[in-house]
N, C-alpha and C positions, 0 to 999 in steps of 0.2 A: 405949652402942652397942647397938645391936638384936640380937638373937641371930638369925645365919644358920642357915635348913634346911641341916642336914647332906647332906652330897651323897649319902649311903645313904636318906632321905628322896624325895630332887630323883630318885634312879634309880626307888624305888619308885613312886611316884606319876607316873610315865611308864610304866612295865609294866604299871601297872593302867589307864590311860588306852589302851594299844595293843592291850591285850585285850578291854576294852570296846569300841573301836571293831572289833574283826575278828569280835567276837562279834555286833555291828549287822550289817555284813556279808556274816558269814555265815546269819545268821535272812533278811533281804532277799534273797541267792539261792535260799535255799530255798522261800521264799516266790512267788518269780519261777518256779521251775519247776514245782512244784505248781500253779499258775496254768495255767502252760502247756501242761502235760499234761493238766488238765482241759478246755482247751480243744479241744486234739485229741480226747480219747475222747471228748466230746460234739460234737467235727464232721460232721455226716451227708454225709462223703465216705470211701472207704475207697482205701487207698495203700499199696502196698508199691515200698518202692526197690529199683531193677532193671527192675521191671515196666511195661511200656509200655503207655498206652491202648489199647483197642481200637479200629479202623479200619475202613472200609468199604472201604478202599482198601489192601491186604494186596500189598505187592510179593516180588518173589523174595526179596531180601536179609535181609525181614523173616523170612519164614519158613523159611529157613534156619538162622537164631540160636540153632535150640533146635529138640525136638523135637516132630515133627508126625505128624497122625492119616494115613495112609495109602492111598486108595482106587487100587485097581491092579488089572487084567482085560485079557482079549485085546481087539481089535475087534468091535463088537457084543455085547460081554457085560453085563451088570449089576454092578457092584464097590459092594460093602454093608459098612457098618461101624458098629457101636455104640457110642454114646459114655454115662457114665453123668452127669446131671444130677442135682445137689443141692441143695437147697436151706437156707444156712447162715445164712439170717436168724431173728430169731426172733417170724415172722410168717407166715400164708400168703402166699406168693406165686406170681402166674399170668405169664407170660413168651411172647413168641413167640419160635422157633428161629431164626435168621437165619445166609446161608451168604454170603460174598462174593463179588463177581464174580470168578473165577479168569484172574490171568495168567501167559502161557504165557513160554517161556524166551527168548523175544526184547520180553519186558515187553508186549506185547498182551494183550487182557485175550481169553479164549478164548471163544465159543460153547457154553458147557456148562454144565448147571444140573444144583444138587446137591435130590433131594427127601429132605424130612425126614420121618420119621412119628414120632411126631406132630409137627406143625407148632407147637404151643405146650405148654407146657405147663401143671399147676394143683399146684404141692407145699405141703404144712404143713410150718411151721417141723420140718426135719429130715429131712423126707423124700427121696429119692430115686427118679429114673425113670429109665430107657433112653431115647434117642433113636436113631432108625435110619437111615443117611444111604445115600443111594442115588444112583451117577454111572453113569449109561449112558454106554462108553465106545466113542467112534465112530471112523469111519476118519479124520475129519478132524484127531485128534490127531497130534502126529509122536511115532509110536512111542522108545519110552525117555525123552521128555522131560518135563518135572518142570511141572503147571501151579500155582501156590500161590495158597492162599486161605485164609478165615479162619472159623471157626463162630464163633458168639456168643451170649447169651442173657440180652440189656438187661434187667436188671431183678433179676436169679438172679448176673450173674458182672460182676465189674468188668474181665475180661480174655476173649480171645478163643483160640480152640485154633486153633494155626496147622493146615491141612488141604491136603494134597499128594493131587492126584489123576495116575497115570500109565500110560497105554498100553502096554503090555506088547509087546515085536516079536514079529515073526510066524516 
């Protein structure tokens, strides 16, 4: 009669068969996300979760969500505020300033245009500029109310600074 593997044998060579395979296993995930993450840091798109694209169409609700740039003056006044631009790539880059159409608190989009100086910008990787935002604010606002818009700067920011301009009462 043939001599039977011991069952201390038949255990071993099952432990080391379960190891080997968790060992394959785990080399292939790791291998799987190394992949993957190189695939991301070499994606030429950049993403943070939370963050919402930028829009050309900036409603109340949106810029309520968080905080925003503030232009506020009596009627007839000038209301100016700076905002600092930078430039986090590691390249020159030139960009124009762009402001939203601003809607007012019954969702209409308002009659009022924000100027920028400068209207674009030119930074080296690193650098930084001012931008100066200027809203002439007129009697046709209704005083206290909130009109929201968005600054942006395609090309320099993958997101937009929400921008709140409001009529001060008299």
């Amino acid at each position: 009669m043939a001599d039977r593997p011991l069952f201390e044998d038949i255990v071993r060579r099952a432990f080391d068969a379960n190891t080997r395979y968790w060992e394959s296993v785990s080399r292939a995930a790791t291998d799987y996300v190394q992949t993957v993450t190189k695939i991301w840091a070499d994606a030429p798109i950049a993403w943070t979760p939370g963050v919402r694209a930028p829009s050309s169409r900036a409603t109340a609700a949106d810029a309520t969500s968080g905080p925003a740039l503030l232009l506020e003056g009596a009627a007839g006044s000038h209301a100016r505020a700076v905002v600092m631009i930078s430039n986090d790539l590691d390249r020159e880059a030139e960009a124009s300033v762009h402001v939203s159409a601003l809607r007012g608190p019954d969702g209409r989009f308002a009659a009022l245009e924000i100027r920028t100086s400068p209207d674009s910008v030119k930074l080296a990787a690193g650098e930084r500029a001012p931008v100066t935002l200027i809203a002439d604010i007129s009697d046709a606002l209704v005083a206290g109310a909130d009109y929201h818009g968005e600054i942006n700067v395609p090309g320099l920011s993958s997101r937009g600074i929400p921008l709140i301009v409001r009529r001060r009462g008299a």
